[in-house]
PLY file of the C-alpha trace (Angstrom):
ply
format ascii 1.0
element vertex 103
property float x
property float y
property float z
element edge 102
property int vertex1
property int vertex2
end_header
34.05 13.41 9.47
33.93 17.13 10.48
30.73 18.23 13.10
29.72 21.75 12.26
27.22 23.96 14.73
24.02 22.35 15.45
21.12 24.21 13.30
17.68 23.99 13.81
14.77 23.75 11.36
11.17 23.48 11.22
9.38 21.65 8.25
6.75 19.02 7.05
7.25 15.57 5.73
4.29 13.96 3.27
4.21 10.64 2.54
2.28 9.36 -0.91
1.75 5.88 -0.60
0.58 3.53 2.08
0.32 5.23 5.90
-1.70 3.60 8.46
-2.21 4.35 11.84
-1.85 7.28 14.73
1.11 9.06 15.81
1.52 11.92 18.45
4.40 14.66 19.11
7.88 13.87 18.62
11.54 15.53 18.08
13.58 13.83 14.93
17.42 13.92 15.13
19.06 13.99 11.81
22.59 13.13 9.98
23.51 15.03 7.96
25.81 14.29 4.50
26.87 17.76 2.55
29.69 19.32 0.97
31.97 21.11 3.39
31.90 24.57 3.76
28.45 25.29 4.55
26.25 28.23 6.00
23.66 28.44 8.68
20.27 27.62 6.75
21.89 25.78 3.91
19.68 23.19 4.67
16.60 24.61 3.92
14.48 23.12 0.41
12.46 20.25 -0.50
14.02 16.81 0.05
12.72 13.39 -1.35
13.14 9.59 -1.44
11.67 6.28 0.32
10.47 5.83 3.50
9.39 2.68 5.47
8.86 2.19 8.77
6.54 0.23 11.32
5.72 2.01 14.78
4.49 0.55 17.90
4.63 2.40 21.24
7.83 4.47 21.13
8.71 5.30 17.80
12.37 4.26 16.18
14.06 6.22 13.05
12.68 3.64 10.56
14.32 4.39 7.24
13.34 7.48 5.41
16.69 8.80 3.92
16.05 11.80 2.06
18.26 13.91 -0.57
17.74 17.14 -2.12
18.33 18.51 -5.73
18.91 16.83 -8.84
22.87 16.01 -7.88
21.77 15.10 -4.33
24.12 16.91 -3.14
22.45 16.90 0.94
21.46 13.44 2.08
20.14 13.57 5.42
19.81 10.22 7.09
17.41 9.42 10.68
19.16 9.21 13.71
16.64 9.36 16.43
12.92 10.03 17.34
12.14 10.97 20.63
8.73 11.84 22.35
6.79 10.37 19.85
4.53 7.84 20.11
1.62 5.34 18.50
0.87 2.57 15.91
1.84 2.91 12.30
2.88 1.46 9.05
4.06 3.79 6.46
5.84 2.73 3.45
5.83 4.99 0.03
7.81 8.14 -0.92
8.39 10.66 1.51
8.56 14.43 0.53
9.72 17.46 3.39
10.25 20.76 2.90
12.64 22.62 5.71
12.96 26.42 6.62
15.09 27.43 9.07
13.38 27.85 12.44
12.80 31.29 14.24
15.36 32.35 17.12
0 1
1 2
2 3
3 4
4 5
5 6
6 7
7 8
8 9
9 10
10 11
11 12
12 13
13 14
14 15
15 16
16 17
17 18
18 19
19 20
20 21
21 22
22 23
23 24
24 25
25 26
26 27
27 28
28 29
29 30
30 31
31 32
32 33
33 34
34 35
35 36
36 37
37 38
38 39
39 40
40 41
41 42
42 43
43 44
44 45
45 46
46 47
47 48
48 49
49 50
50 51
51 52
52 53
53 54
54 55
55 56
56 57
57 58
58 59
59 60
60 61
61 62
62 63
63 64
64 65
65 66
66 67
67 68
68 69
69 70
70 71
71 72
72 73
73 74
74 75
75 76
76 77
77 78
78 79
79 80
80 81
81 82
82 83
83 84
84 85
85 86
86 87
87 88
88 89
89 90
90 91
91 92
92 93
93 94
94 95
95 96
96 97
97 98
98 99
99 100
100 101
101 102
């Protein structure tokens, strides 16, 4: 496993199906699964796939891998949530769309 530079992104994650309940700030920490050889912002696009995940108090990752592109090339998997908090139940199919974020 090879760690590249950290990047940083901005973007906004939908979820169609069934999301119930009140959440408040938070930070999400990401893994990330590409081909080598990549480039600050490569990361940026829409990414899809199933999410699921039951929130009380401080939130946890829950499981909402997502991959992008028809060969799924990127996979980027949860790794922590920090400084967010509520009650929720979400389970459906999560859609997010990252840009990379201003300097």
């Amino acid at each position: 496993m090879r760690h590249g530079p950290r990047q940083a992104y901005v973007g906004t994650v939908d979820t169609l199906g069934l999301d119930i309940g009140a959440m408040s700030g938070g930070r999400m920490s990401w893994v990330v699964y590409a081909p080598a050889g990549g480039r600050p912002g490569m990361l940026a696009g829409d990414y899809s796939g199933a999410a699921a995940g039951v929130t009380v108090g401080a939130a946890g990752p829950g499981t909402n891998t997502l991959a992008r592109g028809p060969d799924q090339a990127v996979v980027l998997q949860p790794l922590a949530v920090q400084g967010q908090s509520g009650a929720n139940l979400a389970l459906g199919i999560s859609h997010m769309t990252l840009q990379p974020a201003a300097r």
